[in-house]
C-alpha positions in Angstrom: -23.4 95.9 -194.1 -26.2 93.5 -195.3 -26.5 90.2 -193.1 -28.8 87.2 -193.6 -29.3 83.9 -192.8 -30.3 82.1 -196.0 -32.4 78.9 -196.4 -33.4 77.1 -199.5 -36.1 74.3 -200.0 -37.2 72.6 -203.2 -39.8 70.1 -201.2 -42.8 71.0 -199.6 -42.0 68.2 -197.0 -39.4 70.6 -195.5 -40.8 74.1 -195.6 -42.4 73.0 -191.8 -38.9 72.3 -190.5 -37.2 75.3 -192.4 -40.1 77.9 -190.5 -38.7 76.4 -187.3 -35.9 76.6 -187.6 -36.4 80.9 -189.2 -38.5 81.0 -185.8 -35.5 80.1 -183.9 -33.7 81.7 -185.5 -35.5 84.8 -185.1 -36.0 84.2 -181.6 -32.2 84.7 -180.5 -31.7 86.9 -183.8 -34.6 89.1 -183.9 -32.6 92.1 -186.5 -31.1 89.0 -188.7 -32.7 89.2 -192.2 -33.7 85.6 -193.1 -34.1 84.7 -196.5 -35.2 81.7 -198.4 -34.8 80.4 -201.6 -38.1 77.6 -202.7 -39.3 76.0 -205.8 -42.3 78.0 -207.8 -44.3 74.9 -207.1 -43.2 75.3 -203.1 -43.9 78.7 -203.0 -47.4 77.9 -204.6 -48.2 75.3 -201.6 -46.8 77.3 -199.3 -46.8 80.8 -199.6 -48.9 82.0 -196.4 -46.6 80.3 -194.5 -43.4 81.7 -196.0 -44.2 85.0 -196.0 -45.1 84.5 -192.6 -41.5 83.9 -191.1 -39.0 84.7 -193.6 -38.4 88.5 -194.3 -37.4 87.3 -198.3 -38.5 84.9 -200.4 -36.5 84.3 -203.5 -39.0 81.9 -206.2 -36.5 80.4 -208.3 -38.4 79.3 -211.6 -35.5 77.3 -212.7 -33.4 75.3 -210.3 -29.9 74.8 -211.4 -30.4 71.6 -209.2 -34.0 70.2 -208.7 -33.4 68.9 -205.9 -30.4 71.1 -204.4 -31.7 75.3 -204.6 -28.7 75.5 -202.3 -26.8 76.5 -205.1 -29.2 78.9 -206.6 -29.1 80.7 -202.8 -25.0 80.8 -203.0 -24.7 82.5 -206.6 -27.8 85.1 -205.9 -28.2 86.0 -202.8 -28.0 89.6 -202.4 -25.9 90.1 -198.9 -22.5 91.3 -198.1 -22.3 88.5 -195.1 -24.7 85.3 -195.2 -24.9 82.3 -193.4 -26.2 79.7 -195.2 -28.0 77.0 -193.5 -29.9 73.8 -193.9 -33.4 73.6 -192.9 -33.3 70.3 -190.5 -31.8 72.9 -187.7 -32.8 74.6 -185.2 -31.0 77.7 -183.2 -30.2 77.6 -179.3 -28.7 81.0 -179.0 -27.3 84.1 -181.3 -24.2 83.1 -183.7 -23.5 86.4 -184.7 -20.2 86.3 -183.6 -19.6 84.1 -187.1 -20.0 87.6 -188.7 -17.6 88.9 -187.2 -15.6 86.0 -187.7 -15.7 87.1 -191.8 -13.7 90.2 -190.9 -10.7 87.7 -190.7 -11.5 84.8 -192.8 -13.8 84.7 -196.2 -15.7 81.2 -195.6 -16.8 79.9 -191.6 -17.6 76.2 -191.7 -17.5 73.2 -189.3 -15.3 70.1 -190.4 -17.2 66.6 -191.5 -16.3 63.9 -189.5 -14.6 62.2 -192.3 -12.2 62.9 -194.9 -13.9 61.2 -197.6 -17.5 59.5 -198.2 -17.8 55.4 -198.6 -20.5 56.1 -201.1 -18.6 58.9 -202.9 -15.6 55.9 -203.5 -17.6 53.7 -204.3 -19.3 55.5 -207.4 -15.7 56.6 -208.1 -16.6 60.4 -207.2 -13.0 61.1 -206.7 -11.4 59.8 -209.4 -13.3 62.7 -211.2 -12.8 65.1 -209.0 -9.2 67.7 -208.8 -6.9 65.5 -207.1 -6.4 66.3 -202.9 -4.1 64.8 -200.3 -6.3 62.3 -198.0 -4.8 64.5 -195.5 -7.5 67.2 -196.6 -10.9 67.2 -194.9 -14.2 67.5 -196.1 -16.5 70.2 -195.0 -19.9 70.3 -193.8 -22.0 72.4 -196.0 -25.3 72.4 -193.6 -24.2 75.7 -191.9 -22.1 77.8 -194.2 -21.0 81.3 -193.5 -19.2 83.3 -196.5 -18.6 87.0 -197.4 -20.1 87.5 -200.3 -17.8 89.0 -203.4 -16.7 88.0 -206.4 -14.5 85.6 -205.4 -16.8 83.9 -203.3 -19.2 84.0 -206.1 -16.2 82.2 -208.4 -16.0 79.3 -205.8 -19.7 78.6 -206.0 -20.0 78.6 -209.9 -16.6 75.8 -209.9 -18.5 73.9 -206.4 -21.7 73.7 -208.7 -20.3 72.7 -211.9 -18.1 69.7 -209.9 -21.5 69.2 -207.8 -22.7 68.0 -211.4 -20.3 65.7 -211.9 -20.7 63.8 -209.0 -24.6 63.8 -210.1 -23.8 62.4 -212.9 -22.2 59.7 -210.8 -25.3 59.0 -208.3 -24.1 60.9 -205.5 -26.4 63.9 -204.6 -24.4 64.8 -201.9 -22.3 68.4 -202.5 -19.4 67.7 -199.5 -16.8 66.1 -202.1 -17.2 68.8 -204.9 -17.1 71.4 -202.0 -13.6 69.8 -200.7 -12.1 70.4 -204.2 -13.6 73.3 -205.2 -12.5 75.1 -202.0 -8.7 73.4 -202.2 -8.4 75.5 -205.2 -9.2 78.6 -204.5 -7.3 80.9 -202.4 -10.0 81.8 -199.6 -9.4 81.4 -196.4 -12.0 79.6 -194.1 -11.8 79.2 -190.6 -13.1 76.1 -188.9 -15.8 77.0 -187.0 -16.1 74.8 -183.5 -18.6 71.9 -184.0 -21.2 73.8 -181.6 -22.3 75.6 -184.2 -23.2 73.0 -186.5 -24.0 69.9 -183.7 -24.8 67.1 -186.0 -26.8 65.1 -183.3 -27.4 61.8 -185.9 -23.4 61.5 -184.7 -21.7 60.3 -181.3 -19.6 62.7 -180.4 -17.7 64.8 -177.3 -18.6 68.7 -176.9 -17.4 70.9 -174.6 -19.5 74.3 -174.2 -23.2 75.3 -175.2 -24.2 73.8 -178.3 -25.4 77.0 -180.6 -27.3 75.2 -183.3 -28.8 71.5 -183.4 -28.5 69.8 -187.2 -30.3 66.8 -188.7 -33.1 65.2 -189.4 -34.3 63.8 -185.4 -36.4 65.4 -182.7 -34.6 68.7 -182.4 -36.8 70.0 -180.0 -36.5 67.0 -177.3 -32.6 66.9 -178.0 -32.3 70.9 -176.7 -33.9 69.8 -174.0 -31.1 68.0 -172.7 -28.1 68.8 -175.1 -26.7 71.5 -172.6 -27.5 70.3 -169.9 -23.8 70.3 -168.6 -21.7 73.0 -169.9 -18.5 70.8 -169.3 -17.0 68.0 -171.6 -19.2 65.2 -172.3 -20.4 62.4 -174.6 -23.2 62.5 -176.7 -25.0 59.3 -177.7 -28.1 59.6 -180.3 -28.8 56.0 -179.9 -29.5 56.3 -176.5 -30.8 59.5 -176.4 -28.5 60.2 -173.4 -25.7 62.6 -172.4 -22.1 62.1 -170.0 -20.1 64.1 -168.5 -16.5 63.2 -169.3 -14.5 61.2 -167.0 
């Protein structure tokens, strides 16, 4: 069975961040294929270092989104099991256990920590969008494990046309089209806990060792500290601290 962890990058100003996060990646999964999907003119300013520290890189000539090669990676890449994962991460320890994870479910992804977007209301995102219960949450699309088959393959092409829609409409976010387009088909995703996709721009409780720090901060200083208790606690961006819960 084919495995990968799948990147993609359409801005030279995050191929650094991506071959971090590939480096930590390898570091805890050293047998993991990783695999990234870039912009021709990426790989052209780029290409020592990609070559460097991804074991594949896919040069997509013509980006169904510009700005969002995501979606090239999610109808092309060529693996039974992926995870697919945004580049402002970086890895604290093996989640190969989301693999196996796929033998049960066909998508592994961590909840949002809303059910709907402010901005996305405000453009009127949902009006355009298949109608859901506000009951249903969105998903976080930043660490994204799937088995890869044709019905997988079917939820990306209806995520990517509704993804245009709500491009149409200013939002270049792909949460809200992901919400709908996943309502309506019949996999079966599993909510992965939120230590595998921390989001660390986001106050928060966790309980456990944080697997893999997300966003766009000083990753590097926040795994200093992140698990430093292994118990409940409360973690405050802001002020760069961590507390044990009382």
């Amino acid at each position: 069975m084919r495995r990968g962890m799948v990147y993609a990058c359409s801005q030279i100003a995050h191929v650094r961040e991506a071959v971090r996060s590939a480096i930590s990646c390898k570091a805890h999964m050293p047998h993991l294929t990783r695999q990234i999907f870039v912009s021709r003119p990426v790989h052209q300013a780029a290409t020592g270092m990609l070559a460097a520290h991804f074991d594949d890189v896919v040069v997509v000539d013509q980006l169904t989104y510009p700005h969002r090669p995501r979606f090239d990676a999610v109808l092309t890449a060529d693996f039974d099991q992926a995870i697919f994962i945004d580049s402002d991460t970086l890895f604290l320890s093996s989640v190969e256990d989301v693999f196996d994870a796929l033998e049960y479910f066909d998508i592994g992804a961590v909840l949002g920590p809303q059910s709907t977007y402010k901005q996305a209301i405000e453009r009127g995102i949902y009006d355009i969008l298949p109608k859901l219960p506000e009951a249903v949450r969105e998903w976080n699309t930043g660490f994204l494990a799937a088995r890869i088959d044709a019905p997988f393959r079917a939820l990306a092409r209806d995520w990517s046309e509704l993804f245009g829609k709500c491009l149409q409409r200013g939002l270049e976010w792909d949460q809200p089209s992901f919400r709908s387009a996943l309502a309506a088909s019949r996999l079966r995703v599993v909510a992965l806990p939120e230590n595998y996709n921390f989001r660390v721009v986001i106050p928060r409780f966790i309980n456990g060792p944080v697997k893999v720090l997300h966003g766009h901060a000083d990753l590097d200083k926040i795994a200093g500290y992140i698990n430093a208790h292994p118990g409940m606690r409360l973690y405050q961006p802001k002020r760069e601290e961590l507390r044990p819960a009382r």
